[in-house]
C-alpha positions as CSV (number, residue, x, y, z in Angstrom):
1,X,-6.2,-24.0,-3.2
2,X,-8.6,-23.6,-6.3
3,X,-5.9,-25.0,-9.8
4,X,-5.1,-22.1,-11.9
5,X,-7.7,-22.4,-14.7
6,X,-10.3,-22.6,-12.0
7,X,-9.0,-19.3,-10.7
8,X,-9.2,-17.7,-13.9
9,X,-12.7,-18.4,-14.7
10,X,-13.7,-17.5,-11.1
11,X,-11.2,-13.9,-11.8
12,X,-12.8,-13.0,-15.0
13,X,-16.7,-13.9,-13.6
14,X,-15.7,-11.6,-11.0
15,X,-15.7,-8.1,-13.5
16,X,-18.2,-9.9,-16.0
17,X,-21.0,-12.3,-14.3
18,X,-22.3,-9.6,-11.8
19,X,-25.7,-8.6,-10.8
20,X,-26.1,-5.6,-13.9
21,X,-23.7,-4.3,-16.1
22,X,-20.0,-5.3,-15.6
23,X,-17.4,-4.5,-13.5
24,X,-16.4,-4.7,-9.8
25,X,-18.2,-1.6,-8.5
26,X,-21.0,1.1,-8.8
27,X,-21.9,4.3,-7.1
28,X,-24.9,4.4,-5.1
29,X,-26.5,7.5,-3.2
30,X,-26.4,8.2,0.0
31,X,-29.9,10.3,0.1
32,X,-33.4,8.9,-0.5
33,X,-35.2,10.7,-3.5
34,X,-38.8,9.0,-3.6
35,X,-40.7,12.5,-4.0
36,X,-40.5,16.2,-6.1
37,X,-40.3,17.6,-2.1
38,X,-36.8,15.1,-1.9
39,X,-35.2,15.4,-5.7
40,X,-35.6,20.0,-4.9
41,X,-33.5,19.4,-1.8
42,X,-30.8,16.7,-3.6
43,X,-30.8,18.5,-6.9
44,X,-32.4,22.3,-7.1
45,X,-33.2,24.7,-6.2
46,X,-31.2,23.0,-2.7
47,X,-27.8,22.9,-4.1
48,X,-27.6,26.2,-4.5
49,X,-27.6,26.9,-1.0
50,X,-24.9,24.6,-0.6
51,X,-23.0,26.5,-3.0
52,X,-23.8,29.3,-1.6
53,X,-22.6,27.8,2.1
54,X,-19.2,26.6,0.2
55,X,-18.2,30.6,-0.9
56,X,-19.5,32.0,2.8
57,X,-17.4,29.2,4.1
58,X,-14.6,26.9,2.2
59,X,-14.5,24.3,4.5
60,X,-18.0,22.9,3.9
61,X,-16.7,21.6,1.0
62,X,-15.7,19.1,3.2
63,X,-19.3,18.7,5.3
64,X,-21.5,19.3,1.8
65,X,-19.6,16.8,-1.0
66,X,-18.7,13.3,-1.2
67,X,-14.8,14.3,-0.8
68,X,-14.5,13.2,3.2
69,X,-14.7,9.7,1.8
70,X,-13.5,9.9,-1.6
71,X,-10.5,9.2,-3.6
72,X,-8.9,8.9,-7.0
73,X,-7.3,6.0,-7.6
74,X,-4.9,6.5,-10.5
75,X,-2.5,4.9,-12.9
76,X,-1.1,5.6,-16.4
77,X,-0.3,1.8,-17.1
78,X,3.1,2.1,-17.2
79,X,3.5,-0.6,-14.3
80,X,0.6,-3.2,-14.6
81,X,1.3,-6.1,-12.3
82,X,4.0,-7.9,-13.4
83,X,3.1,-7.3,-17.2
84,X,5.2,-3.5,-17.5
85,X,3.6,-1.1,-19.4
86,X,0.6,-2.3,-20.4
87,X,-1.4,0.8,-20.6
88,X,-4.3,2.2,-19.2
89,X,-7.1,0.0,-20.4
90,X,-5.0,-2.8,-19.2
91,X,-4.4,-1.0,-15.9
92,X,-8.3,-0.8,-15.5
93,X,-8.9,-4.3,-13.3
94,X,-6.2,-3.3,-11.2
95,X,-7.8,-0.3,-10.3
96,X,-11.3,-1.6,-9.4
97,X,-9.9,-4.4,-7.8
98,X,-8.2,-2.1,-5.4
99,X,-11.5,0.3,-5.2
100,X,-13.0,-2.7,-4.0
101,X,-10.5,-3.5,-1.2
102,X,-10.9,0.3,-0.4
103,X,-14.6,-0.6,0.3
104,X,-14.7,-3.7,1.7
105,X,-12.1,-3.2,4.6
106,X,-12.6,0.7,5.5
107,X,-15.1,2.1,4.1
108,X,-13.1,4.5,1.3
109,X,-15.0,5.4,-1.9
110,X,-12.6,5.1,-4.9
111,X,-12.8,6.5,-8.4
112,X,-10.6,4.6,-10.8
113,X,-9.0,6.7,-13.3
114,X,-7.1,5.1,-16.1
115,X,-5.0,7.8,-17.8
116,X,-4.0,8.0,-21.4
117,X,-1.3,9.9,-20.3
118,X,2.4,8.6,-20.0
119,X,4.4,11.7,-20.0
120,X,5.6,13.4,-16.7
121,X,4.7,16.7,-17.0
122,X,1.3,15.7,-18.4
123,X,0.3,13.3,-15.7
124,X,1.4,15.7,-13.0
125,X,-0.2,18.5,-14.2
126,X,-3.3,16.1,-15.0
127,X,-3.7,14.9,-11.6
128,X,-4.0,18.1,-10.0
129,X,-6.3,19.6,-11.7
130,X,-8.5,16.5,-9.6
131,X,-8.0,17.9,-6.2
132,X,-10.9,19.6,-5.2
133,X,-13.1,16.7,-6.0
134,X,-11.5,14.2,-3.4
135,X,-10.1,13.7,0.2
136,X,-6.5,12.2,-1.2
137,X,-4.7,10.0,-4.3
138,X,-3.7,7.1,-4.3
139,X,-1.3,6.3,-7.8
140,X,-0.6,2.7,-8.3
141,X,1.0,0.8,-11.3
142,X,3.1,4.0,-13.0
143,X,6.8,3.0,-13.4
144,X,9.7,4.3,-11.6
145,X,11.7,6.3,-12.1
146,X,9.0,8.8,-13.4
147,X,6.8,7.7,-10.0
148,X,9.7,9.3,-7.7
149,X,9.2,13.0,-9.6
150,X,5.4,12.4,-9.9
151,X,4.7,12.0,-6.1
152,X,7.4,14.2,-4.6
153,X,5.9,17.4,-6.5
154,X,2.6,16.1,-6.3
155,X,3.3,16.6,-2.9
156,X,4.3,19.9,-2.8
157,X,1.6,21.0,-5.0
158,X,-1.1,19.4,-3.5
159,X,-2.9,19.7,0.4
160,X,-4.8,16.4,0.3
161,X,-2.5,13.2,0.7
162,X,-0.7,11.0,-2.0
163,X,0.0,7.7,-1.6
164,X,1.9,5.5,-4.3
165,X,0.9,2.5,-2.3
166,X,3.3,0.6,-4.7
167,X,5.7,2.6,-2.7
168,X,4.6,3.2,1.0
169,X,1.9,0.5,1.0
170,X,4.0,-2.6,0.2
171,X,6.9,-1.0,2.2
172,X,4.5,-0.3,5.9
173,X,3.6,-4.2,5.0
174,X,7.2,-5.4,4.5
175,X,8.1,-3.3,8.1
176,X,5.4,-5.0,9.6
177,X,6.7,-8.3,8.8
178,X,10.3,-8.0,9.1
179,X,9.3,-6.2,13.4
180,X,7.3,-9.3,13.9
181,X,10.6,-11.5,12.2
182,X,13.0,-10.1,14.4
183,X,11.1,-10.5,17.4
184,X,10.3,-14.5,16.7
185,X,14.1,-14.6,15.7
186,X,15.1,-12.6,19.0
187,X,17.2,-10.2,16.9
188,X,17.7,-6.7,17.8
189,X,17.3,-4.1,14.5
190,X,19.8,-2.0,15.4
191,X,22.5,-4.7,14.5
192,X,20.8,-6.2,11.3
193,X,22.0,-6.2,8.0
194,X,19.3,-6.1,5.4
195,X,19.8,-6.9,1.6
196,X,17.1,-5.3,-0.4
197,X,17.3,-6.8,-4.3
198,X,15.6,-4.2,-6.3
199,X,15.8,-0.9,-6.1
200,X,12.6,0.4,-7.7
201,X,9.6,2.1,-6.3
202,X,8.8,-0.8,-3.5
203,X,12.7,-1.5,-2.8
204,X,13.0,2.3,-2.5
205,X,10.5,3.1,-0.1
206,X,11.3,-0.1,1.7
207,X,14.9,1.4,2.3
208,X,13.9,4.3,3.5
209,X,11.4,2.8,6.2
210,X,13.6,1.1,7.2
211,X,16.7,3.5,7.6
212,X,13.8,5.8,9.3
213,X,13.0,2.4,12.2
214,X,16.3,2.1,13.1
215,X,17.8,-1.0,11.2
216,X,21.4,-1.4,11.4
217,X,22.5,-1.9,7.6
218,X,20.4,-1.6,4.8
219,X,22.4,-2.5,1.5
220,X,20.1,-1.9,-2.0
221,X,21.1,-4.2,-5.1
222,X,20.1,-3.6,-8.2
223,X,21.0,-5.3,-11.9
224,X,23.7,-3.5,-12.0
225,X,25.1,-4.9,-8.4
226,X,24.7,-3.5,-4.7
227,X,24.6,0.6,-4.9
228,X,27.7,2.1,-3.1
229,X,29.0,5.6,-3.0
230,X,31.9,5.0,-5.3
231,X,29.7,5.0,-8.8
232,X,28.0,7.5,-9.8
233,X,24.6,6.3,-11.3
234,X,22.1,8.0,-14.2
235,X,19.2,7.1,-12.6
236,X,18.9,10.3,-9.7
237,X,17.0,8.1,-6.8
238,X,20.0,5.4,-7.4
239,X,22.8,8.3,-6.2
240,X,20.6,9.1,-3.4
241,X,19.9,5.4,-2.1
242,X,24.0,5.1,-2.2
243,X,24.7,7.9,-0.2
244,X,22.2,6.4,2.2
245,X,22.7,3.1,2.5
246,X,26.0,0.9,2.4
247,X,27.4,1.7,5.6
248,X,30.2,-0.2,5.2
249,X,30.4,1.1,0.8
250,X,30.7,-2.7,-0.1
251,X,30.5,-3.8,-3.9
252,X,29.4,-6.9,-6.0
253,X,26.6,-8.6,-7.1
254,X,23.5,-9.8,-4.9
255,X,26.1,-13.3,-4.0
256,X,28.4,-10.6,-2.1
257,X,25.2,-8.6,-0.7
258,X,24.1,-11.9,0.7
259,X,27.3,-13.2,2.7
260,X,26.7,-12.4,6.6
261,X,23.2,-10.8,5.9
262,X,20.7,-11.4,8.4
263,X,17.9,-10.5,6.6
264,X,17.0,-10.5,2.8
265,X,14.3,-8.8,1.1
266,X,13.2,-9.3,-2.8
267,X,11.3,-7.2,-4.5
268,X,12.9,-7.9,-7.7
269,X,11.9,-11.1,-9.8
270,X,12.0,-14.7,-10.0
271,X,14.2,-17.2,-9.2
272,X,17.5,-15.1,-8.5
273,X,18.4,-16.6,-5.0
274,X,19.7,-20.0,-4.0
275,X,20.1,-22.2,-1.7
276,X,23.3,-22.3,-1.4
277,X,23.3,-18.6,-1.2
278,X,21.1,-18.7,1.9
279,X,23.7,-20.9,3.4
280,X,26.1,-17.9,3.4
281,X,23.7,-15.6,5.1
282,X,23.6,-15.0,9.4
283,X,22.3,-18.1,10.5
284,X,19.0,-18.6,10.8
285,X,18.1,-15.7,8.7
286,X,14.8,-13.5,7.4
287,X,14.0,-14.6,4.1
288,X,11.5,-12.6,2.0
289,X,11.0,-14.0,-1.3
290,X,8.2,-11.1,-2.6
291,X,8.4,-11.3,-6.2
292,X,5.0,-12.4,-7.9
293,X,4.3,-15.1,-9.6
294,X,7.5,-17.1,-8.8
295,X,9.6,-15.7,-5.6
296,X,13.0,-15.5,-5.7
297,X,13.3,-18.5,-4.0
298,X,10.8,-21.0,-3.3
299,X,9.9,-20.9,0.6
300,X,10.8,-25.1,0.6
301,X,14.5,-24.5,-0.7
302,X,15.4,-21.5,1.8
303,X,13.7,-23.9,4.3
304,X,16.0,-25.8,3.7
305,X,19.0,-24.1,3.2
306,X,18.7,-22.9,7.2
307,X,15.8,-19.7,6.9
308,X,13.8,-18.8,10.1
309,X,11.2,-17.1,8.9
310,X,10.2,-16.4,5.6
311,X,7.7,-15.1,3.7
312,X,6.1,-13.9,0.4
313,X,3.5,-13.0,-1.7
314,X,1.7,-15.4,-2.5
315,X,-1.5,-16.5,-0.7
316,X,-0.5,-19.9,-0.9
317,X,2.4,-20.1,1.5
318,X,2.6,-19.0,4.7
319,X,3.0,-15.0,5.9
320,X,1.8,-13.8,3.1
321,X,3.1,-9.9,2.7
322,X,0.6,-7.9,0.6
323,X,-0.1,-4.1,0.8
324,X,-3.8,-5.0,1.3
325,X,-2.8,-5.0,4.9
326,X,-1.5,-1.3,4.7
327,X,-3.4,0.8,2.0
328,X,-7.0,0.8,2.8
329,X,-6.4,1.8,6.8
330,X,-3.6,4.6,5.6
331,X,-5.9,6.2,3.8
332,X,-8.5,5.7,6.2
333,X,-6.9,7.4,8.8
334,X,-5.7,10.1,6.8
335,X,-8.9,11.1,5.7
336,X,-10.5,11.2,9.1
337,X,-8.2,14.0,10.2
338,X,-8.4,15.2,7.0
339,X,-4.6,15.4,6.8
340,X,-2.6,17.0,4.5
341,X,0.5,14.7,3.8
342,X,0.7,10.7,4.5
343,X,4.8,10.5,5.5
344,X,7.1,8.2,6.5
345,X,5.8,8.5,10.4
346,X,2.8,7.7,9.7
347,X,3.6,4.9,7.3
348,X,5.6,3.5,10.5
349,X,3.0,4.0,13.0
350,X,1.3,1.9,10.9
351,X,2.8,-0.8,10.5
352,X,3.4,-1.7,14.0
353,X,-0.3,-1.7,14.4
354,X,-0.2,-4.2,11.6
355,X,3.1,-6.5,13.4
356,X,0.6,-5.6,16.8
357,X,-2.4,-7.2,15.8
358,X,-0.8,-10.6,15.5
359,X,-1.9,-11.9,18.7
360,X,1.5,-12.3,20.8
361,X,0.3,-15.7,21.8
362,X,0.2,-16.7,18.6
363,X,3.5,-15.5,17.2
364,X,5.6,-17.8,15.3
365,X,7.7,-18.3,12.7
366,X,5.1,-19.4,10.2
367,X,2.5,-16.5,11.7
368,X,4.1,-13.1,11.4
369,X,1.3,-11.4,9.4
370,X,-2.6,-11.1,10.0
371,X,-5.2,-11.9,7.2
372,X,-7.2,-9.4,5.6
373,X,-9.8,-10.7,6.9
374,X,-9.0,-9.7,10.9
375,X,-11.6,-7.8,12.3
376,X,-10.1,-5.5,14.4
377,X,-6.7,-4.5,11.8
378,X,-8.0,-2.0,10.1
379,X,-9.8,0.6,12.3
380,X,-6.4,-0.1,14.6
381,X,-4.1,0.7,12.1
382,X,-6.5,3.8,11.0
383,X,-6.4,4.8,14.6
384,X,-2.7,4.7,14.6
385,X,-2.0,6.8,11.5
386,X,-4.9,9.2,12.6
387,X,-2.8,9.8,16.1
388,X,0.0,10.0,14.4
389,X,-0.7,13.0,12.1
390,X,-2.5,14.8,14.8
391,X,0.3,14.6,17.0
392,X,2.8,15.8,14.1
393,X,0.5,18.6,13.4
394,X,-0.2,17.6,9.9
395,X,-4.2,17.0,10.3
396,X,-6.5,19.6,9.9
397,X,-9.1,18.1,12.2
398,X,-9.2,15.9,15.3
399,X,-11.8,13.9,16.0
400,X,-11.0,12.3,19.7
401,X,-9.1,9.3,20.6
402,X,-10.6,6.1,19.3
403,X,-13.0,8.1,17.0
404,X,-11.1,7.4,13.9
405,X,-11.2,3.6,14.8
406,X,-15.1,3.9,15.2
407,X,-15.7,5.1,12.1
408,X,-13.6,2.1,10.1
409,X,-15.5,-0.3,12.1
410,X,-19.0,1.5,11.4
411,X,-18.6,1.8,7.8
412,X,-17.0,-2.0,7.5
413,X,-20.0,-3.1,9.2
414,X,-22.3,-0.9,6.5
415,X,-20.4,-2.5,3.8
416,X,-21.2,-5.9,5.2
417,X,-24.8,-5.6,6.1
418,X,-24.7,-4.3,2.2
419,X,-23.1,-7.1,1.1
420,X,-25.1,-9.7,2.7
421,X,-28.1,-8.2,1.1
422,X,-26.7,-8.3,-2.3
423,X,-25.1,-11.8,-2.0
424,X,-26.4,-13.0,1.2
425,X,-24.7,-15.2,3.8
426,X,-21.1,-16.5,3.3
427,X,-21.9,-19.2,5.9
């Protein structure tokens, strides 16, 4: 594990010390243009019959432009890492960061887009104007509440995908941990009782994930202590979660949440769970600890304190839970039947293909996740959230079983024979 100021050198060479220019990424094309014969047919007088094949026929929009394989990848900087509103040109290594994951493990073109705006209405309005240029959006880093009102009526405006994968892409990852916990721990999710401590955009979508698998209990704790139906809250999404969740309309602070739980999730902050309070959970309880830098609790202390499994997000302990496992094969699918919505179904389907490609032999307390780095996760997870909106009848287009799967492992391996070029063999 490289020490902290070795990491941050290596970090900042990353957007700096590259081969021209600076920054994580570049466009390329796609079409050779070595003669006047090529450079009519790319530029004009050809584009005009494109343009003309686009008004005889709107779907070639689809078959004639980059928007197949292309998204936006957006944030107003209202949510930057762990660093709150930060703004936009802060928000920018996030972005190509993530346009590089895109890339690297399915294929996805990204456009970053760093918006100078931080008003609702604005940003909405602002974002949609974008759709015809690509195949679906993917917002990261803008701050709930506002995210909640921004996606759900970007939704309705829209008929290409949107994914706040700060949402749906941390919560498929957490679901794909927590079905691979229960089966190591032999627990049945219809009977569990889940703690979720925070009860923003991640803890929100978690919730309802998990209320759509199945699970037993799901009880959401915020500052203000765990959401039941007897307040009534001024944050909208917070009434909602209460009428929800709380099956048995319990109140008090996360201690009281904790007692009896058999699972606890935190997507909250640092350092806000004890030992101790693990001792008054199920026994041998699910303990994820996902706040970043510090986790709630440090996986050594819950150890100790009696935890099963546990996990967090950080690289350097075991089962780490990132939404790298979830958002580049999400969109991946979705784009290759060209749906029109990514839901809650299809953010289920795949996780299990994430909890599935865990080798069963290898199962284990201390092995619940894959790494990024597995070579058959993403075009099975892409295949399973492709199936999945063709069967709902949300896709627009289906390419055949398996098809979708092909295609992620054919562009991964386009990305790689283009990176060995450019930075030859990693050995």
């Amino acid at each position: 594990m490289p020490s902290s100021i070795g990491m941050n050198e290596r970090a900042l060479a990353f957007g700096r010390d590259v081969y021209y220019g600076h920054g994580k990424i570049e466009i390329l094309p796609k079409v050779a243009v070595r003669s006047l014969d090529e450079m009519a047919a790319a530029y004009t007088p050809g584009v005009a019959y494109a343009v003309q094949e686009i008004l005889a026929r709107p779907e070639a929009h689809w078959e004639q432009t980059t928007k197949g394989n292309l998204i936006a990848l957006i944030s107003d900087g209202s949510a930057v890492l762990g660093l709150g509103n930060a703004g936009p040109m802060a928000a920018g290594p996030v972005m190509e960061g993530k346009a590089v994951m895109f890339k690297v493990l399915a294929g996805v073109d990204c456009i970053p887009l760093c918006l100078q705006v931080q008003n609702t209405e604005r940003l909405i309005e602002t974002i949609a104007a974008l759709e015809p240029n690509f195949g679906a959006i993917n917002l990261e880093d803008i701050a709930a509440p506002a995210c909640f009102d921004v996606v759900s009526r970007l939704r309705e405006r829209l008929s290409i995908p949107v994914l706040h994968d700060d949402q749906y892409g941390t919560a498929t990852a957490v679901v794909a941990a927590l079905i691979n916990a229960l089966e190591v721990t032999g627990r049945n999710p219809e009977k569990q009782r889940v703690v979720i401590n925070g009860a923003g955009a991640a803890g929100t979508a978690t919730a309802d994930l998990l209320l759509t698998l199945g699970l037993g209990d799901v009880i959401m704790v915020d500052r203000r202590g765990i959401l039941n139906r007897n307040a009534t809250y001024d944050v909208a999404h917070f009434n909602s979660l209460a009428q929800r969740t709380n099956r048995d309309n319990i109140s008090g602070d996360l201690k009281a949440a904790l007692r009896g739980a058999d699972v606890f999730i935190g997507l909250s902050v640092g350092r806000l769970v004890s030992g101790d309070m693990v001792r008054t959970m199920a026994p041998s309880p699910i303990v994820f600890a996902l706040a970043n830098p510090e986790p709630e609790i440090m996986p050594p202390e819950a150890e100790a304190a009696g935890a099963a499994v546990i996990a967090t997000g950080r690289f350097d302990f075991p089962n780490q839970c990132n939404n790298v496992l979830a958002f580049p094969a999400l969109i991946r699918g979705a784009l290759d039947v060209r749906a029109t919505e990514i839901n809650n179904e299809m953010c289920l389907a795949a996780a299990r293909a994430i909890a599935a490609d865990v080798p069963r032999a290898e199962l284990r307390h201390a092995r619940i996740l894959p790494t990024p780095f597995s070579e058959t996760l993403y075009p099975s997870v892409a295949e399973a959230v492709a199936r999945t909106a063709v069967t709902m009848g949300i896709a627009t287009r289906d390419p055949g079983v398996g098809a979708v799967a092909d295609n992620c492992r054919h562009l991964r391996g386009l990305v790689a024979m283009r990176q060995k070029i450019l930075f030859g063999s990693t050995g």
